[in-house]
N, C-alpha and C positions, 0 to 999 in steps of 0.2 A: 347706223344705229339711231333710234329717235329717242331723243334726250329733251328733255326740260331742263331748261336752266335758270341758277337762281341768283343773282349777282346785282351789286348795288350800284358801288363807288366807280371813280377812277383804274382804280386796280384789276378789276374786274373787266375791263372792255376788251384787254389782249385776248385773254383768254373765250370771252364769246365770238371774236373773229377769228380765232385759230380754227373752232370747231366748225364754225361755216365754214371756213378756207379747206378746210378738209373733208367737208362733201356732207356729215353729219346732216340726220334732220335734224333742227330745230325744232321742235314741233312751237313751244309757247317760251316765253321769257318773264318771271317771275321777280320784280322787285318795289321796292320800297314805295313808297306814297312820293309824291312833289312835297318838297320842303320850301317854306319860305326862305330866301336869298337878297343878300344885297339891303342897300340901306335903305330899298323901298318892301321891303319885305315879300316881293311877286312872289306864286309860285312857279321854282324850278323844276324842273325833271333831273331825275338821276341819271348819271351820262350813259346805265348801262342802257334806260330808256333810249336816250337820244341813238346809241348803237344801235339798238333792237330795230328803231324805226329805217335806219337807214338799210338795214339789211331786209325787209318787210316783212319780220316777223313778229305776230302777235304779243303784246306786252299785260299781265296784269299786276294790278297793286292793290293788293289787299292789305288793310290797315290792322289785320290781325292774323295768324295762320290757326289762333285756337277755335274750339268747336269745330272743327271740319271743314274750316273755312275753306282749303284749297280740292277739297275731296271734291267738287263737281269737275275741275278743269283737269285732277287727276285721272277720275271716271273718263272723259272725252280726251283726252291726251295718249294716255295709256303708254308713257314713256317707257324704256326699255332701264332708264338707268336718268337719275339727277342730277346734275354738276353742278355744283354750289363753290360761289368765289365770290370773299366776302357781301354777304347776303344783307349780314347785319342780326337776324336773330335765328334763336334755338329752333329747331326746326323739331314739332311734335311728333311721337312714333309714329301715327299713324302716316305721314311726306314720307320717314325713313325707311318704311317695311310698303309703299306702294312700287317702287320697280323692282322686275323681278333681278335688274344686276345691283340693285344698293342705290347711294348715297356717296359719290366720289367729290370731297371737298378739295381745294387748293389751298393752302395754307400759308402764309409767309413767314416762317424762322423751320428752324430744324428739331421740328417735333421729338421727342417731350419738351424741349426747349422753348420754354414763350407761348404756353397756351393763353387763350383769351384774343381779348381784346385790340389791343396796341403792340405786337409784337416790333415791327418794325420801329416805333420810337422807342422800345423797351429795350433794343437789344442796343441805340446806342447811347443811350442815355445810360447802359450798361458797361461803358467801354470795348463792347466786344469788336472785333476787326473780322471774324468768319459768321454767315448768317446763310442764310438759303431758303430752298419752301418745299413741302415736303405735301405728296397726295395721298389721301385719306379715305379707308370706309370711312363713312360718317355713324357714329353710336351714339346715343342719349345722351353721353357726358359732354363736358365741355372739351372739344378736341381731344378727345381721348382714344378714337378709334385706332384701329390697325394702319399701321402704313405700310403703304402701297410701295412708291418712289422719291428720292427726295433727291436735291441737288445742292452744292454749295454754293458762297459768291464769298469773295470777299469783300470788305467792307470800308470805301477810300478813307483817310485819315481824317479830311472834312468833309466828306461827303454828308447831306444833311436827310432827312428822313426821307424829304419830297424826291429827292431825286434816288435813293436807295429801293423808294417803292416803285417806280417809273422800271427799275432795272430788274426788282425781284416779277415786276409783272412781267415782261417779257418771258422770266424764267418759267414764271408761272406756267404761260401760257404753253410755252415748247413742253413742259413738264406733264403735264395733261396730255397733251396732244398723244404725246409717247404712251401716257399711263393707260388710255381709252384704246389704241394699236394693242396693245399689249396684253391687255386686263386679264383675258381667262389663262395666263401664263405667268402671271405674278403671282408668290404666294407673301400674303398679308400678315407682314410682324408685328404682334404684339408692341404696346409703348413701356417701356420698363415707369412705373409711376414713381419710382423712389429716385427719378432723373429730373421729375416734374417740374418746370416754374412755371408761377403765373404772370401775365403781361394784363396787366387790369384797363381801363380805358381813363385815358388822359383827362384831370379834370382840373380846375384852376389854381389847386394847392400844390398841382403835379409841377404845373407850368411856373410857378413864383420861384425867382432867381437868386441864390444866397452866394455874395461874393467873402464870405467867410470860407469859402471852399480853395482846393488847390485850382491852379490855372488849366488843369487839364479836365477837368471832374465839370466845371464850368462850361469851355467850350463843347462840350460833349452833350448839355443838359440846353445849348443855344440849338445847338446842329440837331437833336433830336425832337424839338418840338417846331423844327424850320420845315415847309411853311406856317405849318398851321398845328397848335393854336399860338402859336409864340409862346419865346420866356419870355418873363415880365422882371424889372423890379421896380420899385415907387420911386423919384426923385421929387420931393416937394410936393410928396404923397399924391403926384398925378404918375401913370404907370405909361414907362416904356417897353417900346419890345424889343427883342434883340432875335436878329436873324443869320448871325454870320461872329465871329470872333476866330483870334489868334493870340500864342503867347506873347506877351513883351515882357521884358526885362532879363535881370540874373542873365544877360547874354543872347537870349530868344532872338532869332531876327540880328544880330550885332546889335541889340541897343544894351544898356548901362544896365547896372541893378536899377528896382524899382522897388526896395522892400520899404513896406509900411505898414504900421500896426495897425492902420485902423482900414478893415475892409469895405472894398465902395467907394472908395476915398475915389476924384476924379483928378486922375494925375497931369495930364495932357488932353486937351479940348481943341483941336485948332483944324486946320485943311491938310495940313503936313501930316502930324502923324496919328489924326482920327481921335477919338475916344480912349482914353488909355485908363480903365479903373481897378483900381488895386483890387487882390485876393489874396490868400493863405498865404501860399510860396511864393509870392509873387508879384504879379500884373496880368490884364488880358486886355488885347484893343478890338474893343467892338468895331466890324466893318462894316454891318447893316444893322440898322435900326428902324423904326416906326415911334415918331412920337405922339401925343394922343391928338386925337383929331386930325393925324396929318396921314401921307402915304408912307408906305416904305420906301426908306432912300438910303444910299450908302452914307454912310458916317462924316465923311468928307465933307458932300454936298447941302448936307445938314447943317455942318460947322459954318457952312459959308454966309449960310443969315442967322443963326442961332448960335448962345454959346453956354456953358456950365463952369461955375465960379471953380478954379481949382480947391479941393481941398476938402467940397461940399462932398456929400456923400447920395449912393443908389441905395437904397434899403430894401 
């Protein structure tokens, strides 16, 4: 089958080595422009680039797909069908209606589940423990198309977004592979919309951390913007991040109650037992952190040249 494909990020590179792994042409590789990176702001290439290259298939990156931007490389391509994993934008009817097999996307949550943007940090910033990714005609709406196939996963307990997409990628990829084997023997169900949620894209009001919350609602709201972009809260109104927590108190762990009314409050600071700051029901000890201007370090190793007054508070 000769395919185009269209894929940006990280997530997206299982899935373009599946389809070479399985003999597919390639014909072209379609993603995102090079972004500035890093604290010198170079530009980088998107990894799905860096895969494309290593595999020597042609790469373009068009800074826009309207006006007919991609109609010439469509024209000389003449793909049979497009596979789209996270691409990054809407793709205009005219990309949708040029192969004669469609628009088959990869999706990460369980359609109508989590359309949009951020499904993965959305579903556990959600609490949810079941997630998976499900294949897609692709139709004008925002993930709205028919689905094809879709797969489960469970969802570890702290398992944090980075490494939940590392796994739904693989899924990805197997998932496709099967969905393209397969395709003229599937028949495509409709998305019921009245199941619909949207997963919107993470912005920095998403990410600010309120330890007025219970201690589970919290570490769920750390682990889902782990790695990136971090939860934030202000201490001395300079902003740390936090990349990792667990419960303490009321028992949690065998430690003591730790109730306190005032949330944020900084219970415990030390090498022993890390970051301890109050919330709702409770307490949470942060295990990784980022303070400003510095790396990310586990909490411990932090304590060991730095320290936080007990009692002060994270806002």
């Amino acid at each position: 089958m000769k395919i185009l494909f269209m894929g940006t990020p990280d997530f997206a590179v299982p899935s373009l080595m599946r389809l070479s792994a399985d003999g597919h042409d390639i014909a072209a590789v379609v993603t995102q422009p090079d972004k500035p990176k890093g604290r010198g702001y170079a530009l980088a290439p998107p990894p799905v680039k860096v895969c494309a290259a290593e595999l020597n298939i042609p790469v373009f990156q068009p800074p826009t797909l309207k006006d007919g931007a991609l109609l010439p490389l469509l024209e000389s391509v003449r793909p049979d069908l497009i596979a789209v994993v996270a691409y990054g934008k809407i793709l205009p009817p005219y990309v949708l209606e040029a192969p004669p097999l469609g628009c088959v996307n990869v999706h990460a949550s369980l359609l109508p589940k989590y359309r949009g943007a951020a499904p993965i940090q959305r579903c556990i910033l959600a609490g949810d423990t079941v997630t998976g990714v499900t294949t897609m005609r692709m139709a004008e709406g925002l993930d709205t198309g028919d689905i094809l196939l879709s797969a489960e996963l469970t969802i570890g307990e702290y398992e944090t977004a980075g490494e939940l997409s590392e796994r739904l990628a693989a899924l990805g990829a197997e998932l496709l592979s099967k969905t393209l084997r397969s395709l003229r023997d599937i028949t495509p169900r409709p998305q019921d919309d009245a199941l619909a949620t949207y997963a919107p894209m993470i912005d920095k009001n998403t990410a600010k951390l309120a330890f007025d919350r219970p201690a589970r609602e919290i570490i769920n709201h750390i682990r889902g913007l782990c790695p990136t972009p971090g939860a934030f809260a202000l201490y001395r109104g300079k902003p740390y991040k936090f990349f990792g927590a667990r419960p303490f108190g009321n028992g949690a762990d065998g430690s003591p109650s730790t109730a306190n009314p005032v949330p944020g409050a900084v219970l415990t600071a030390d090498a022993k037992n890390g970051l301890v700051i109050s919330c709702a029901d409770g307490a949470v000890r942060i295990t990784e952190l980022q303070a400003p201007g510095a790396r990310r370090m586990t909490a411990e190793a932090y304590l060991m040249g730095h320290s936080f007054n007990l009692g002060s508070r994270f806002e």
